[in-house]
N, C-alpha and C positions, 0 to 999 in steps of 0.2 A: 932775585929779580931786582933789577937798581931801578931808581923811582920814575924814569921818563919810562921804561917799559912797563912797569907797572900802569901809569897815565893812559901809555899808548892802549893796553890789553885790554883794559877795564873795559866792561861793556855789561848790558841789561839781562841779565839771564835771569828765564820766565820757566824753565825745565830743570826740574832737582829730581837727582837719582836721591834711594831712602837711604845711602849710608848718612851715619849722626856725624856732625862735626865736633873734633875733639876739642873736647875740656878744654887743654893745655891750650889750643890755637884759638878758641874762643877768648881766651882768659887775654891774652897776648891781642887781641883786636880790639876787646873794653879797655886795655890800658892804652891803645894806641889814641881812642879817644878821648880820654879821659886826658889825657897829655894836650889837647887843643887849647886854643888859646881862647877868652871870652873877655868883655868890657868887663874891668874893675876886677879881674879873674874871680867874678861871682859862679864860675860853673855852675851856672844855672839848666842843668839836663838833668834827665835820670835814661835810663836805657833798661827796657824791659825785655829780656830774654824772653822769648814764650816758643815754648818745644812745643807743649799740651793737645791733643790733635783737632779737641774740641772748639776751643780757644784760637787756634789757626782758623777753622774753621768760620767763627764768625767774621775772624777779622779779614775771611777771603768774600766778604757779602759787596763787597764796594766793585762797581760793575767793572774795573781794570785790574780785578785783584785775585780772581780766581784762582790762579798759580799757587796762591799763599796756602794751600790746603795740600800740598805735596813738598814744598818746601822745608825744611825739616828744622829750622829756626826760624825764625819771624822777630827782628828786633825792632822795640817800637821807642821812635824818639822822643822823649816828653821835654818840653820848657817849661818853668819856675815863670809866669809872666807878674805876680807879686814881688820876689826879687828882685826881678829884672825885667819892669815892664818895659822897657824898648828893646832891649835885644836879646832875648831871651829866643826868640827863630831864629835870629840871626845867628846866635856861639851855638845853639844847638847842630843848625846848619853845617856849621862850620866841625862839630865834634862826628856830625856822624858820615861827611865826607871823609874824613881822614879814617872813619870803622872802615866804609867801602874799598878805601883804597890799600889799608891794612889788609882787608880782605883779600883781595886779589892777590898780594905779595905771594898770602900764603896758600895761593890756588885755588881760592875758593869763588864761586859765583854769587853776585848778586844784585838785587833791583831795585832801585829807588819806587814805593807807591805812597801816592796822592789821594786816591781812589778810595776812598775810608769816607765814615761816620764817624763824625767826632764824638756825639754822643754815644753810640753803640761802642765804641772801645774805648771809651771811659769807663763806662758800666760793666761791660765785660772784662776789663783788665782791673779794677777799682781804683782807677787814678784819680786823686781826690781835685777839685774844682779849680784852683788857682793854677794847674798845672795845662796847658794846650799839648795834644798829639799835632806834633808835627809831621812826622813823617813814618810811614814802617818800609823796612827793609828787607826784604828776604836773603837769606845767607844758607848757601849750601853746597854740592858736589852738582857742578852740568852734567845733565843726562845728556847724554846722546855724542854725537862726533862731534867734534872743535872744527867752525867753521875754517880751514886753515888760507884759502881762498880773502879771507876778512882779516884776518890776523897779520897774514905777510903783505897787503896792501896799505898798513898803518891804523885798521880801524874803521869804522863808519865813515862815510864821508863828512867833511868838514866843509865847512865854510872857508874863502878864503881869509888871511890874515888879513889884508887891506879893507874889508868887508866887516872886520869887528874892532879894527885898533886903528884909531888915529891920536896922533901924538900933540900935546898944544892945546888941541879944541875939536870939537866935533867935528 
């Protein structure tokens, strides 16, 4: 898949069939992150695989996130905000869009959630204090039929370009 289709495909997927995603293709989406770029190249992230069904489990308690308990990987983004206390959201941001969009390359679905306890998945994952969850991601195989209807139409609907870009000044 070349990168604008990948852009174009990408989309929220809240339905995981239980096949595992493989090792090999997982291994291949951590390094595509890890390759991002951050201020001072402090790679201030860490990335928590969590298969565990228990541990899905709590981290699907956050009210948009129920999905995360069929999903069959759950990666959760951590920032370093002692290292890097100003942009430590930011390169993480930036490290675990380029997992998502890896992802898709190699056909796989997945969702951006917000919808967390920061406290509860700290505790539950034991990430130690200097460290913020920013984000978890669910990563897996879409159940069901490919919208194809959404797909050959380019996507969600957008916004127009004139609507988000102006050039010069606001």
């Amino acid at each position: 898949m070349d990168f604008y289709e990948t852009v174009n495909t990408r989309k929220s997927v809240r339905a995981y069939d239980s096949r595992p995603v493989d090792e090999e293709v997982l291994e291949r989406i951590l390094k595509a992150a890890r390759g991002s770029p951050s201020a001072k190249n402090l790679q201030p992230w860490h990335f928590i695989v969590v298969r565990n069904q228990a541990k899905r489990t709590v981290l699907a308690e956050g009210t948009w996130a129920k999905f995360l308990r069929e999903s069959p990987v759950v990666i959760v983004g951590c920032g370093n905000r002692k290292d890097s206390p100003h942009w430590s959201t930011v390169d993480t941001t930036i490290a675990l869009q380029t997992l998502v969009l890896a992802a898709t390359a190699e056909g796989l679905g997945t969702c951006w959630v917000g919808s967390f306890s920061q406290e509860k998945v700290k505790e539950c994952l034991g990430i130690p204090k200097e460290w913020d969850v920013v984000c978890l991601i669910s990563v897996g195989y879409e159940r069901g039929k490919k919208d194809l209807t959404r797909t050959l139409a380019g996507g969600a609907k957008r916004k127009k370009m004139g609507d988000i870009v102006s050039y010069d000044e606001f």
